[in-house]
C-alpha positions as CSV (number, residue, x, y, z in Angstrom):
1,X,-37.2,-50.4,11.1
2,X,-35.9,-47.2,10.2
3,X,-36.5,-45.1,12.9
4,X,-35.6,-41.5,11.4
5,X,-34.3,-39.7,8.7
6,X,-31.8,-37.0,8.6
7,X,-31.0,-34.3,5.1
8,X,-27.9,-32.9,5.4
9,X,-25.4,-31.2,2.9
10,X,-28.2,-29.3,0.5
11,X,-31.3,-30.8,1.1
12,X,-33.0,-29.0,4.5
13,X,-32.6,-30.5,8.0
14,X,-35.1,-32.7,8.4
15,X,-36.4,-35.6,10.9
16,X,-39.0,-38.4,9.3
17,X,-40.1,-41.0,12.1
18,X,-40.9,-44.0,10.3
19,X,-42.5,-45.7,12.4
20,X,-45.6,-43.9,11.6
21,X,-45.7,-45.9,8.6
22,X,-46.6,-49.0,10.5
23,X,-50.1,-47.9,10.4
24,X,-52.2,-50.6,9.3
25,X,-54.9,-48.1,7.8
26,X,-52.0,-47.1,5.8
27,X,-53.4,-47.1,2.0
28,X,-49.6,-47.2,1.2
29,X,-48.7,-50.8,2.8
30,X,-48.2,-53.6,0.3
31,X,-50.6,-55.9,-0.5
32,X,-50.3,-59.5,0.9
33,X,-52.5,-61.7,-1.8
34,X,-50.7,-59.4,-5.1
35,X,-48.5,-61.6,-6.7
36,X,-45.2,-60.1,-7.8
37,X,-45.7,-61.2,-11.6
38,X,-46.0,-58.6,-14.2
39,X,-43.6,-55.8,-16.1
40,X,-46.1,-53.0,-16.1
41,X,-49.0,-52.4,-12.9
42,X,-52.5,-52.5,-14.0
43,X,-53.8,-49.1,-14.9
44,X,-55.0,-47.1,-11.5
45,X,-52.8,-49.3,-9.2
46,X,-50.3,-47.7,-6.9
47,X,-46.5,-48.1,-8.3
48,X,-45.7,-48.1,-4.5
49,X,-47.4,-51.3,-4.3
50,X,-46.2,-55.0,-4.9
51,X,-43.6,-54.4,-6.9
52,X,-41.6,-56.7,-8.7
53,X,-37.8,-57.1,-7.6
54,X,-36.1,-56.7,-11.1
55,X,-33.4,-53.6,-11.5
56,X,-35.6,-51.7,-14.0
57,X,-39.2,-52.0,-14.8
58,X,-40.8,-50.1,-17.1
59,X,-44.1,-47.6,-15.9
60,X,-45.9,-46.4,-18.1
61,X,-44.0,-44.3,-20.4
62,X,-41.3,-44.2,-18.5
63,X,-39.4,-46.7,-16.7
64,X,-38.8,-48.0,-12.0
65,X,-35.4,-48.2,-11.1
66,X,-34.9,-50.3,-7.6
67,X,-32.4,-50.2,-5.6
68,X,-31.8,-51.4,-2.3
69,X,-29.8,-49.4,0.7
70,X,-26.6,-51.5,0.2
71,X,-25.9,-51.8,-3.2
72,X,-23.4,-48.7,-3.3
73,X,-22.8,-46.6,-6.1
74,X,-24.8,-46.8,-9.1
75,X,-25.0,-44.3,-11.9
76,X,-28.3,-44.1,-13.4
77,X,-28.3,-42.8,-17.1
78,X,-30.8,-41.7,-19.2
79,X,-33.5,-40.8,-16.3
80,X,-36.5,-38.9,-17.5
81,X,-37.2,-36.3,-14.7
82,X,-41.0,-36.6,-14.4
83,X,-41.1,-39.3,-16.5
84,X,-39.1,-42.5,-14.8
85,X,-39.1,-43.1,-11.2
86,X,-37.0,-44.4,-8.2
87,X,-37.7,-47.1,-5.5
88,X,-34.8,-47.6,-2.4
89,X,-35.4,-50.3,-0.3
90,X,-34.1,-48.6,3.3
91,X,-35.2,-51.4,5.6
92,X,-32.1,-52.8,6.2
93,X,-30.9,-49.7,7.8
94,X,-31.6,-48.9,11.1
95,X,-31.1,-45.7,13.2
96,X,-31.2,-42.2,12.5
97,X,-29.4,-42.2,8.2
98,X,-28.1,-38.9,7.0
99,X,-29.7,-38.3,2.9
100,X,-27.2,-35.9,1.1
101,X,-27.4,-34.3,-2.5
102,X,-24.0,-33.8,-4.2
103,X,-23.6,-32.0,-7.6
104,X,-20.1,-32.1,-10.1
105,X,-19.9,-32.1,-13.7
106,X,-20.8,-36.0,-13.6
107,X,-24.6,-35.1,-12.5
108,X,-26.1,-34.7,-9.0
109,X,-26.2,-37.6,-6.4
110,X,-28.4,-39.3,-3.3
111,X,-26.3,-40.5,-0.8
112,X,-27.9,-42.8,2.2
113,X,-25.8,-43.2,5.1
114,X,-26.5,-45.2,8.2
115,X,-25.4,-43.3,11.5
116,X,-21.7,-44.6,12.3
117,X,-21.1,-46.0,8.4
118,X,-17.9,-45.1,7.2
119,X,-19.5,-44.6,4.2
120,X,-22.9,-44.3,2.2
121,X,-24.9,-47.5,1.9
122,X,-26.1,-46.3,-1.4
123,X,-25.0,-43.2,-3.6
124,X,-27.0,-43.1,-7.0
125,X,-25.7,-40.4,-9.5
126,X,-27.9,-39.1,-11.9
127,X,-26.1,-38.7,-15.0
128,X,-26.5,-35.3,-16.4
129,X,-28.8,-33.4,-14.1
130,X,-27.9,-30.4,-12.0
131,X,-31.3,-31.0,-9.4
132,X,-32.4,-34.2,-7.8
133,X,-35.2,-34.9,-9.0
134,X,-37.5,-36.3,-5.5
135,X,-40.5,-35.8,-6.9
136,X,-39.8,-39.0,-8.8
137,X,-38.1,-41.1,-5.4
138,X,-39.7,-43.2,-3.2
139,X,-38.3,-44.7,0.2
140,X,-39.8,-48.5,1.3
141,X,-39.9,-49.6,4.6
142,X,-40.6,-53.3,4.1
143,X,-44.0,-53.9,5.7
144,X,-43.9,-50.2,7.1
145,X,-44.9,-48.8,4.2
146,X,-43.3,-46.9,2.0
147,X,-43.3,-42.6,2.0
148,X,-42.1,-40.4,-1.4
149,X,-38.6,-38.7,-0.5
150,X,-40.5,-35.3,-1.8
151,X,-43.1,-35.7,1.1
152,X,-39.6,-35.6,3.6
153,X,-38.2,-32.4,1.8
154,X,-41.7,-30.6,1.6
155,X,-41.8,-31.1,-1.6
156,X,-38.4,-29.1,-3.1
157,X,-35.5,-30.6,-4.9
158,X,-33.1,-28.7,-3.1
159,X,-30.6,-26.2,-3.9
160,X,-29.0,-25.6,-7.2
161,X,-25.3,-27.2,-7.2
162,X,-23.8,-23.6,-8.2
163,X,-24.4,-22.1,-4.2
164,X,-24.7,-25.3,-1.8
165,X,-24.5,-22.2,0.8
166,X,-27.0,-20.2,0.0
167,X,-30.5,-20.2,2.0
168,X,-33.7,-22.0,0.9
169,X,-37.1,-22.3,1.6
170,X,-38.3,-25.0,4.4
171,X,-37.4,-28.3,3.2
172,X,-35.4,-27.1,0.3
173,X,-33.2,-25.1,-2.1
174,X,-33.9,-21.4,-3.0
175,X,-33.1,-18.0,-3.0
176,X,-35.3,-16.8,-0.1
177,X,-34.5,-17.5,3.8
178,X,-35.6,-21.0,5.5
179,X,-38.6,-20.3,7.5
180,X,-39.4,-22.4,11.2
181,X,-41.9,-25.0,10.8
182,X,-43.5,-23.8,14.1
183,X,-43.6,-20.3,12.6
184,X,-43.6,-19.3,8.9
185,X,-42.4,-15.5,10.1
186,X,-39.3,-16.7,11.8
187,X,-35.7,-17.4,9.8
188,X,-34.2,-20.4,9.5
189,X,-30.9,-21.8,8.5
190,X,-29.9,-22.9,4.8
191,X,-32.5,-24.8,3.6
192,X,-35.3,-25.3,5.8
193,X,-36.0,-24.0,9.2
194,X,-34.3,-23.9,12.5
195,X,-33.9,-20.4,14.8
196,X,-30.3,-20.0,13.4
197,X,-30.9,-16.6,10.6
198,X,-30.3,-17.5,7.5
199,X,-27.0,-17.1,5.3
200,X,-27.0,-13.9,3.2
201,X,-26.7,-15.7,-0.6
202,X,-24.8,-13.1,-1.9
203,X,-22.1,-13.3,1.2
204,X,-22.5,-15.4,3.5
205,X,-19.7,-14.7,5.9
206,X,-21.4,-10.4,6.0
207,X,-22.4,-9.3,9.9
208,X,-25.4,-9.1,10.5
209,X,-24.9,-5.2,11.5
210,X,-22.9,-3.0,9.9
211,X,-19.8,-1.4,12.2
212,X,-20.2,0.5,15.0
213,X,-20.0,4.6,14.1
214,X,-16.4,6.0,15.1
215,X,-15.6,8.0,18.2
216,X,-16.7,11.6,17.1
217,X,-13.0,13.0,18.6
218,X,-11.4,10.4,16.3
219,X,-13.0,11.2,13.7
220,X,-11.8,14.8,14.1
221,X,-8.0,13.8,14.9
222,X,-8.1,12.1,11.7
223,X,-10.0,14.9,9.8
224,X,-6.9,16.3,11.1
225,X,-4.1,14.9,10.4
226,X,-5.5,14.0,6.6
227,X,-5.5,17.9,6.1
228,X,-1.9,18.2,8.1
229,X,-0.4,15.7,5.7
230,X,-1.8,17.0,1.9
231,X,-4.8,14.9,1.6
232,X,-7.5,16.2,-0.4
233,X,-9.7,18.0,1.8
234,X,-12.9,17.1,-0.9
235,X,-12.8,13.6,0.5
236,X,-11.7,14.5,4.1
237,X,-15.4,13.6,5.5
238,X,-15.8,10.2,3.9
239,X,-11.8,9.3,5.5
240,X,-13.1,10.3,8.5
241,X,-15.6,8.0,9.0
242,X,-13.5,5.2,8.8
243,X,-11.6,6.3,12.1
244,X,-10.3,4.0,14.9
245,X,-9.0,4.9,17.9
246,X,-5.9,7.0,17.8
247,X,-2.5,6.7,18.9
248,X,-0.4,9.8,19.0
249,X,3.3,9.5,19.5
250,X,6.7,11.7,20.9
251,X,8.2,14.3,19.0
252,X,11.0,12.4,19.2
253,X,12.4,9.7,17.1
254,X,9.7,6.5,17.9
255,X,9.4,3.1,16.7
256,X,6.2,1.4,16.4
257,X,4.7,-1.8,15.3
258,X,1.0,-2.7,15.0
259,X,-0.9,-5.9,15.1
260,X,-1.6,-8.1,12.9
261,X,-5.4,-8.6,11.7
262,X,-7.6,-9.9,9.0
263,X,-5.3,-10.3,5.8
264,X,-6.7,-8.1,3.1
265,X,-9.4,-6.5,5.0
266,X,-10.4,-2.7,4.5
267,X,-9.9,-2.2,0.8
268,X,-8.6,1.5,-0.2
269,X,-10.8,3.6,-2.5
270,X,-10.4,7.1,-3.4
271,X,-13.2,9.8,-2.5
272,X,-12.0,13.0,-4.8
273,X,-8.7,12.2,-4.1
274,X,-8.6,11.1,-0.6
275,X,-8.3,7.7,0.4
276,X,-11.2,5.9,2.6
277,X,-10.7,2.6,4.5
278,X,-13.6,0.3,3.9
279,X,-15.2,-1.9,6.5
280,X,-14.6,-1.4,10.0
281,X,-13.2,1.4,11.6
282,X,-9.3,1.5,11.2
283,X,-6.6,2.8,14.1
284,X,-4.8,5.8,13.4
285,X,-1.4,7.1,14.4
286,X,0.4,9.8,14.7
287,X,3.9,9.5,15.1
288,X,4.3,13.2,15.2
289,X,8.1,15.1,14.8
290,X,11.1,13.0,14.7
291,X,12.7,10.7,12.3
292,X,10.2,7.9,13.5
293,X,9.4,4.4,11.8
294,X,6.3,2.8,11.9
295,X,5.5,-1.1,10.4
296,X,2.1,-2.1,10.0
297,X,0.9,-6.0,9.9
298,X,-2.0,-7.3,7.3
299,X,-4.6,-5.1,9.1
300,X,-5.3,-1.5,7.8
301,X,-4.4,1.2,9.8
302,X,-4.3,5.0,9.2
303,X,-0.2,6.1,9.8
304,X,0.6,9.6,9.6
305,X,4.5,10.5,9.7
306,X,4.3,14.6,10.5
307,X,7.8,16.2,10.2
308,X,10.5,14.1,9.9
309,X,12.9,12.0,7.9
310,X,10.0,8.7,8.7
311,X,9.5,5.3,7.4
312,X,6.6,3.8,6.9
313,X,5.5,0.0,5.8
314,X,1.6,-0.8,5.6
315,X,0.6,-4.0,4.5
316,X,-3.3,-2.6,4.2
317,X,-4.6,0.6,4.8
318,X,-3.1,4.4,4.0
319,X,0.3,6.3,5.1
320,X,1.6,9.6,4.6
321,X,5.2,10.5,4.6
322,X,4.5,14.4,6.0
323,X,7.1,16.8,5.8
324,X,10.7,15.4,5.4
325,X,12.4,13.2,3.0
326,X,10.5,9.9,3.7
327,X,10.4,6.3,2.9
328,X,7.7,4.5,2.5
329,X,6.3,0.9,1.4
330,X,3.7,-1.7,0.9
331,X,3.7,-4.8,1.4
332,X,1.2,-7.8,0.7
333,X,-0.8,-8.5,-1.8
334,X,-4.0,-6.1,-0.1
335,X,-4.3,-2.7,-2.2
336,X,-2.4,0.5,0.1
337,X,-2.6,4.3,-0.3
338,X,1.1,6.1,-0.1
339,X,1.3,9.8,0.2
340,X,5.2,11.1,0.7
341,X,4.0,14.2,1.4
342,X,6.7,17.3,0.8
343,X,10.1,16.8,0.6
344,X,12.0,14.2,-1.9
345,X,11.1,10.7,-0.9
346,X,11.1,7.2,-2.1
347,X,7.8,5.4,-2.5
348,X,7.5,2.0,-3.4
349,X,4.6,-0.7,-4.1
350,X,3.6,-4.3,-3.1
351,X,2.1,-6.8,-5.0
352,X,-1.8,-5.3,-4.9
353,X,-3.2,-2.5,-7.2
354,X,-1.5,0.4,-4.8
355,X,-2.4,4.4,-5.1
356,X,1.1,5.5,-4.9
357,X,1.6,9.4,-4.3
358,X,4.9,11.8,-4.3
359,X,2.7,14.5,-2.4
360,X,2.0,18.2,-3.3
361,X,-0.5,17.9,-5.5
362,X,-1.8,21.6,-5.0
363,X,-1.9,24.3,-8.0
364,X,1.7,26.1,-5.9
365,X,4.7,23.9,-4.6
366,X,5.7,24.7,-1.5
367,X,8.9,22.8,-0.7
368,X,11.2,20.5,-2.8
369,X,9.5,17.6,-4.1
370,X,11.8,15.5,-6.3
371,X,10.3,11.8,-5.4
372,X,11.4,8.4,-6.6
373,X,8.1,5.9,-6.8
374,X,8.0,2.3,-8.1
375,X,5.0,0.4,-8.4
376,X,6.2,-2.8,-7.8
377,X,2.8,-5.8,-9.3
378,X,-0.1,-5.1,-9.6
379,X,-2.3,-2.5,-12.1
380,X,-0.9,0.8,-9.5
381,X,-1.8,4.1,-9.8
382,X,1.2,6.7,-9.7
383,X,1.4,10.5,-9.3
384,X,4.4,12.2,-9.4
385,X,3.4,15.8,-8.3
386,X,5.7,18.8,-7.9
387,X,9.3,18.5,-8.8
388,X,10.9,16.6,-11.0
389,X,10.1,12.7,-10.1
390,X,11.5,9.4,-11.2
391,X,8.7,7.2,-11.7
392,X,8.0,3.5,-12.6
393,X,5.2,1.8,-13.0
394,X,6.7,-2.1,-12.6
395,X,4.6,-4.8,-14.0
396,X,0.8,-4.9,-14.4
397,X,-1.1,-2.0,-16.7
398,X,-0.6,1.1,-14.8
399,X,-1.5,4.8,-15.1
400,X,1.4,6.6,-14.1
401,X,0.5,10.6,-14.2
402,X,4.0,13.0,-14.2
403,X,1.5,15.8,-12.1
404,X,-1.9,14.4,-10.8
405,X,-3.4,17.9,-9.2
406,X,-5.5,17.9,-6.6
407,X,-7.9,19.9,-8.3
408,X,-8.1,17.3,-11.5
409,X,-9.1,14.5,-9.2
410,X,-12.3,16.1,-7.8
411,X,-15.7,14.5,-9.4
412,X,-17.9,16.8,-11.5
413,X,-15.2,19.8,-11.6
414,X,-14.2,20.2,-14.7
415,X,-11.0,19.9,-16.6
416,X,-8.5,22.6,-16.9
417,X,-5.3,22.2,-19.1
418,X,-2.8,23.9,-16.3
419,X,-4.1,21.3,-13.8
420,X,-2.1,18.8,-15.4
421,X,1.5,20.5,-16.0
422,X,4.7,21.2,-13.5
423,X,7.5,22.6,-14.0
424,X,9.9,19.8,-13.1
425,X,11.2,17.0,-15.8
426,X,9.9,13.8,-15.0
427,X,10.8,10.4,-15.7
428,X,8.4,8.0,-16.6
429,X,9.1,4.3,-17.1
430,X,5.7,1.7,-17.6
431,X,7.4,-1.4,-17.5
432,X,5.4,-4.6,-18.2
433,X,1.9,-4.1,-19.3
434,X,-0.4,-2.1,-21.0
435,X,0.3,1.6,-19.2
436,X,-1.2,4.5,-19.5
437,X,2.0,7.2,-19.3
438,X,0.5,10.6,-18.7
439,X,4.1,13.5,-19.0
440,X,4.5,17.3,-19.6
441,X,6.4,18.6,-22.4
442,X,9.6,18.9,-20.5
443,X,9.2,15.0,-19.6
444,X,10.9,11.9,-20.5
445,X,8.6,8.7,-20.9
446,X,9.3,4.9,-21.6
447,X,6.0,2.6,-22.1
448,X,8.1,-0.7,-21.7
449,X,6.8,-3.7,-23.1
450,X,3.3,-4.2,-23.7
451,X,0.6,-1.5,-26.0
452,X,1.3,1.7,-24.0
453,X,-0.8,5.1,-24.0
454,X,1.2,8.0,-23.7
455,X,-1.0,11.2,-23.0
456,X,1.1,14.3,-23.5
457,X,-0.1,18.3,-22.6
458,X,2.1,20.5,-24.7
459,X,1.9,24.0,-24.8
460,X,4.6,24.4,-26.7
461,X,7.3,25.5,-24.3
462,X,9.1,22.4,-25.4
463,X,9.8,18.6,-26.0
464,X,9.2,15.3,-25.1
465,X,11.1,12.3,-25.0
466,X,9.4,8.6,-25.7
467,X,12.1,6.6,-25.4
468,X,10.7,3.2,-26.8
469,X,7.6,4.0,-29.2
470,X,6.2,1.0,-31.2
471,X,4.4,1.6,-34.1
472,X,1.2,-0.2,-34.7
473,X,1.1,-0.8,-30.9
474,X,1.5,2.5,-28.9
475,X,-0.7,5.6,-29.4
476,X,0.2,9.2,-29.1
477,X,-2.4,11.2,-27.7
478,X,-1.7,14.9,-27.4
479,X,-3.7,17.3,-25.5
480,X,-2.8,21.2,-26.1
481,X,-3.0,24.1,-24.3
482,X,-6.4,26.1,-25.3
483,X,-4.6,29.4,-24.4
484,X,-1.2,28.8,-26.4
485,X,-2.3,30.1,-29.4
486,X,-2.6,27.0,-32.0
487,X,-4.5,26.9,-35.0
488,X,-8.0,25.8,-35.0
489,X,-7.7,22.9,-36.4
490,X,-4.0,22.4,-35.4
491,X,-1.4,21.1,-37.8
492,X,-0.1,18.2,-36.9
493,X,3.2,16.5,-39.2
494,X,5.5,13.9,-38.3
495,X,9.3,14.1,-39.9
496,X,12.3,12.6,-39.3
497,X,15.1,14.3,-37.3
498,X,18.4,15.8,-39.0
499,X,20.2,12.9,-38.5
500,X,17.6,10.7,-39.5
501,X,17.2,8.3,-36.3
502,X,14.2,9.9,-34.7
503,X,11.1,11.0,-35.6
504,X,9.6,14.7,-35.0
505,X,5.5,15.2,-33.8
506,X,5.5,18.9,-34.8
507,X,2.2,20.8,-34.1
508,X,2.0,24.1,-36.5
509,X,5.7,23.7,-37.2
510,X,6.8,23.9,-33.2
511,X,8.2,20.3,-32.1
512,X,6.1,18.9,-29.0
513,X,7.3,15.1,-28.9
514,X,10.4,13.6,-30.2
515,X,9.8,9.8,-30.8
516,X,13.3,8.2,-30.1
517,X,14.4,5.6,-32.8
518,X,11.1,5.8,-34.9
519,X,11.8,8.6,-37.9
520,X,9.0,6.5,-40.0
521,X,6.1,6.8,-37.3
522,X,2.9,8.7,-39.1
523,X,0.2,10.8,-38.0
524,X,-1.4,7.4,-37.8
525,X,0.4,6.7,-34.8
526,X,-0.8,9.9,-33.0
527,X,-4.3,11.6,-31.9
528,X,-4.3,15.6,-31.4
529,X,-7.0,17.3,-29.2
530,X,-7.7,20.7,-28.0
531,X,-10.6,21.3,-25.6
532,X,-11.3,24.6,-24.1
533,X,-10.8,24.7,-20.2
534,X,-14.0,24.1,-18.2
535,X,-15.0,24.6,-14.5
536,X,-17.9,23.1,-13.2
């Protein structure tokens, strides 16, 4: 006598006492005096009834399959969902049996265990469906009766195969939470009911309350510090938010190294420039004055160096060199933010899609500001700022901008030719990938391999140098300066140089662009704009 029944895996938790099947008002028990002759029941009778003990017996339109508890696994092709039907013998098995729906690219599967089995009595795949079908399975008890396995579920086929996690309605699969039996208003676990809350379907490892709201005098420290250091001061409130407790150093040379946490948690974003930690609040240092060197583990963490020759590694969150001729680096595969700050430092990438900054990124330089910044993998974003910088995007498709002002990066402000032009003569070098390779007309620029985008502001104080151009898969795209004095339309002409080995991007006659080792490239090969400044 099988006492209970257990659905696990997709199919709702469940009990079934079969016991109560021993009834002997049950309409459902088997008739004593029907003889077991006969391929198809008389029109009426039950097909729970007296049924023959061939495999496969037709019904109607359709046809039975019968299996029995034991007889492993069997692959039943062709079944008509609402059309054919299933009988399983289960009085052989005793105890409490766990009923499991699995789902590949095979079909989806019953599975009958016994409790203690080291492995399924019976596992019947049905070839090419993605939902069991149990409003066409019945269980038989012998002389108990027998019970349809869509009367155990309540009725559902259980989830679909494509999110085994995600919660259902009592007794089955769905997109809505599992509800109590005892009480329709209370949340249950995947499924069916229970007094666990269901799993979110969209992700189910979310908390079930968002993080606690930062210390308010955290919150100002790293307000703080983000406006000491050259952030952005547009997306100095949304930063904020995301502050931990704060750790403030000597004014001496220190040496600090912070925990290890959740790999990849707290991804970077940019709010008008300034970076925000996601997710729960990050710590925040200040190492203060000094030549001081702080290493960060897989958790995010706000570092601030302040004055100082410093070195910073961050394997997630954001760093800022401060004043001084800084290092710093990321590490990981978890996207970083890396501000040098003033001064000429060296700024390098890990393997995630890293915001990589050489600092002073205001409309007036105020120190020197000569960086060196390599993007290492991953699709990184690189500003140069003030000075003249060495910059390199590595491989991935990058944007790699000579300048990057502070005011250009500010949503809804407008566009304004100067904020995209310094004095100093950058190097640009995209490496593998598709880049985007934004220079100045006193700039040097090499896409690398891959179809590269160089975006050039001229106003006609000089030339640029594209190292590597390929025709047919590079594009030229000049911006010039509204106030310069160019024609409306401007002229644009492409000729070779003196010698013959380059060629010459000449806008009204002045040379803008010298393309290095392509004296055949055509004004095919190049896209001219001028838009009047706006501010919004």
């Amino acid at each position: 006598m099988l006492a209970a029944l257990m659905l696990l895996g997709i199919l709702p938790l469940a009990m079934m006492d079969f016991d109560r099947l021993g009834d002997g008002d049950d309409d459902d028990a088997p008739a004593e005096d029907t003889p077991e002759t006969g391929l198809r029941p008389e029109d009426g009778a039950d097909l729970l009834d007296d049924l023959p003990e061939e495999e496969m017996l037709p019904r109607g339109d359709g046809m039975l399959f019968r299996y029995g508890a034991g007889d492993g696994a069997v692959t039943v092709e062709g079944f008509q969902p609402g059309v054919d039907r299933v009988a399983v013998d289960v009085s052989a098995m005793q105890g409490t049996v766990d009923v499991a729906t699995l789902a590949d690219d095979s079909g989806v599967a019953l599975t009958l265990t016994e409790e203690g089995a080291a492995g399924p009595g019976l596992s019947l795949t049905f070839a090419g469906l993605d939902a069991l079908p149990v409003g066409d399975i019945v269980l038989e008890d012998g002389a108990a009766g027998s019970v349809p396995l869509a009367e155990v579920t309540g009725g559902e086929a259980g989830l679909a195969p494509a999110d085994p996690d995600a919660p259902g309605g009592p007794g089955g699969g769905g997109d809505t939470p599992g509800t109590d039996p005892t009480d329709p208003d209370d949340p249950g676990g995947p499924g069916g009911g229970g007094d666990d809350p269901g799993l979110d379907p969209v992700d189910p490892d979310a908390p079930d309350t968002p993080p606690a709201d930062p210390d308010p005098a955290d919150a100002a420290r790293l307000a703080e510090l983000l406006a000491r250091d050259g952030a952005a001061p547009g997306g100095i409130e949304a930063a904020a938010a995301g502050a931990g407790p704060v750790t403030t150093l000597t004014q001496g040379d220190d040496a600090l190294t912070l925990e290890d946490g959740a790999p990849g948690a707290g991804p970077v974003s940019l709010v008008d420039g300034t970076p925000v930690i996601g997710g729960a609040p990050a710590p925040v240092v200040d190492a203060g004055a000094g030549d001081d060197q702080v290493t960060g583990g897989d958790a995010p963490a706000w570092v601030f160096g302040g004055a100082g020759a410093d070195t910073v590694t961050l394997g997630a969150g954001a760093g800022f060199g401060g004043a001084g001729d800084d290092m710093l680096a990321a590490e990981g595969a978890a996207r970083v933010y890396l501000d040098g700050g003033t001064g000429d430092d060296t700024i390098s990438g890990g393997d995630g899609d890293d915001i990589l900054e050489g600092g002073e990124h205001g409309t007036q330089q105020t120190g020197p500001d000569n960086d060196v910044i390599e993007g290492g993998a991953g699709n990184d974003l690189i500003r140069g700022g003030h000075g003249a910088d060495v910059l390199s995007g590595g491989d991935g498709d990058d944007v790699i901008d000579h300048f990057g002002a502070e005011a250009a990066r500010v949503a809804d402000a407008g566009d304004a030719f100067g904020w995209h032009v310094d004095d100093g003569a950058d190097t640009l070098s995209g490496g593998a990938g598709d880049d985007t390779l934004i220079l100045g007309d006193t700039d040097s620029a090499s896409g690398g391999s891959g179809a590269d985008t160089f975006v050039l502001y001229a106003d006609g104080g000089g030339a640029a140098e594209i190292t590597d151009f390929q025709r047919g898969a590079d594009l030229l795209r000049i911006t010039l300066n509204p106030a310069a004095g160019f024609a409306d339309p401007p002229a644009l002409e492409i000729v070779p140089s003196g010698d013959g080995a380059n060629g010459l991007v000449t806008i009204d006659g002045a040379v803008v662009a010298v393309l290095q080792g392509v004296p055949d490239a055509t004004t095919a090969d190049v896209f001219v704009e001028m838009r009047a400044d706006q501010f919004l």
